[in-house]
C-alpha positions as CSV (number, residue, x, y, z in Angstrom):
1,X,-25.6,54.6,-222.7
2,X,-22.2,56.0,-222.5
3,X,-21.3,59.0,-225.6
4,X,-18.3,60.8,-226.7
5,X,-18.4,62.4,-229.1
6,X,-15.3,64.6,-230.2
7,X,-15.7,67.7,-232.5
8,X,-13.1,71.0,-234.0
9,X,-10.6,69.5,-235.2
10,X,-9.0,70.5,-239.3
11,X,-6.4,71.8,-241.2
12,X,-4.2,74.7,-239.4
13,X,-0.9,76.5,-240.1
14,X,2.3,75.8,-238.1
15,X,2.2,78.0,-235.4
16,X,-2.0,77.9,-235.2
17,X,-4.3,77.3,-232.2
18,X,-7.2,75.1,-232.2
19,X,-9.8,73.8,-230.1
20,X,-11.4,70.3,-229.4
21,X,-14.5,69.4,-227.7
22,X,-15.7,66.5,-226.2
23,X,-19.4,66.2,-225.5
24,X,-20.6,63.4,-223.4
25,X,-23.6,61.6,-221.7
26,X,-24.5,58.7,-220.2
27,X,-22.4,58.9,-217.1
28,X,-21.5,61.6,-214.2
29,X,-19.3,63.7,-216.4
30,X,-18.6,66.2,-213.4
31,X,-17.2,63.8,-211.4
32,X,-15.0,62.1,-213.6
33,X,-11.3,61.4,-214.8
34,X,-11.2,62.6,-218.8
35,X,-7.9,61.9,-220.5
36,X,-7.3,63.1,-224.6
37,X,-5.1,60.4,-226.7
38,X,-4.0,60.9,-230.0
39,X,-2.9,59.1,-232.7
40,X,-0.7,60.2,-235.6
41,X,-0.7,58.6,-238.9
42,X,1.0,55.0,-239.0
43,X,1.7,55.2,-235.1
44,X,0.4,53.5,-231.6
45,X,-1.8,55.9,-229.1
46,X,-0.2,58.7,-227.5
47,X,-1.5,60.1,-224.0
48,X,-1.9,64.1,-224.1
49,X,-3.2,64.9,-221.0
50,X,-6.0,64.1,-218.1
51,X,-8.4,66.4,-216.2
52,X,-10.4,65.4,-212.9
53,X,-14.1,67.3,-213.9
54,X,-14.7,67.8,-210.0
55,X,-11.7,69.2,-208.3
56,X,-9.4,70.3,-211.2
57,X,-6.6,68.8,-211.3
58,X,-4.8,68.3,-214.6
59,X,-1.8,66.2,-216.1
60,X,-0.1,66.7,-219.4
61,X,2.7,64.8,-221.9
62,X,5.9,66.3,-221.6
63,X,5.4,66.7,-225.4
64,X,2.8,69.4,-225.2
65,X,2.9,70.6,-221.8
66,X,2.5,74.3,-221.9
67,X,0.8,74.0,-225.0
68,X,-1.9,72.7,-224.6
69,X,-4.6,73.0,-221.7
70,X,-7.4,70.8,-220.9
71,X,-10.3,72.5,-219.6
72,X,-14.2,71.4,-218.6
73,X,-17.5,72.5,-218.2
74,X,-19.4,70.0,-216.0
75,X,-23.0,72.2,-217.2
76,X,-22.8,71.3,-220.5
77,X,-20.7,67.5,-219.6
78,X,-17.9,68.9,-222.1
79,X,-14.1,68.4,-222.2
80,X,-12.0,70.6,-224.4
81,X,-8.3,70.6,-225.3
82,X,-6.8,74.3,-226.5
83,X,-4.0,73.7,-228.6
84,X,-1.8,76.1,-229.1
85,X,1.7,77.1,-231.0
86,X,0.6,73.9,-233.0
87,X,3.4,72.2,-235.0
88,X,3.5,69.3,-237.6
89,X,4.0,66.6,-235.4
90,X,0.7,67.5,-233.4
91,X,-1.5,66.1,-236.4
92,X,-3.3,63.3,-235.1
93,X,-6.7,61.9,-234.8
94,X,-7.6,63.4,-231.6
95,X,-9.8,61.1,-229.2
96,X,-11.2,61.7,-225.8
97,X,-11.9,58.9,-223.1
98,X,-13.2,57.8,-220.1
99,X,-11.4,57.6,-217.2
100,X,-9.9,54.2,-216.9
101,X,-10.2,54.1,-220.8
102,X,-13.5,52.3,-220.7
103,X,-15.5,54.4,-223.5
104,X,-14.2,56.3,-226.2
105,X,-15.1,58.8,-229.2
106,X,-14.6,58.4,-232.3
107,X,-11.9,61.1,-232.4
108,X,-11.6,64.4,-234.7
109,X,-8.9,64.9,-236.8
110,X,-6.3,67.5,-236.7
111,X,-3.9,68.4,-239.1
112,X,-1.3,70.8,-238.9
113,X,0.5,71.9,-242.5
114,X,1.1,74.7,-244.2
């Protein structure tokens, strides 16, 4: 059975850093496209940025492209997302997924307000 499960989001200040994980099982996590997606309140799902687990190579949204940076660690099957020189328009729930969007967290929230 396929997991996600999304964690370290909350409240920061303008300007902040935080960082999201995503622990999974269930599937070869090493060898795997992850993508984040967020969602902001009252809108449709916004791609962030995509990470192949086995050779590397990463993709971001020209929204938070060098930002944010997507990072793995295929011995403990965990994504994560640093987010940094957050500003108000980053809050969102915060989801990870599967590559070809098949399975999905249920997302962590992140809110960014002074």
């Amino acid at each position: 059975q396929v997991q996600l499960v999304e964690s370290g989001g909350g409240l920061v200040q303008p300007g902040g850093s935080q960082r999201l994980s995503c622990a999974t099982s269930g599937f070869t996590f090493s060898s795997s496209w992850m993508h984040w997606v967020r969602q902001a309140p009252g809108k449709g799902l916004e791609w962030v940025s995509v990470m192949h687990t086995a050779s590397g190579t990463t993709e971001y949204a020209d929204s938070v492209k060098g930002r944010f940076t997507i990072s793995r660690d295929n011995a403990k099957n965990t994504l994560y997302l640093q987010m940094n020189s957050l500003k108000p328009e980053d809050t969102a729930l915060y989801l990870c997924a599967r590559e070809g969007f098949t399975d999905w967290g249920q997302g962590t929230q992140v809110t960014v307000s002074s």
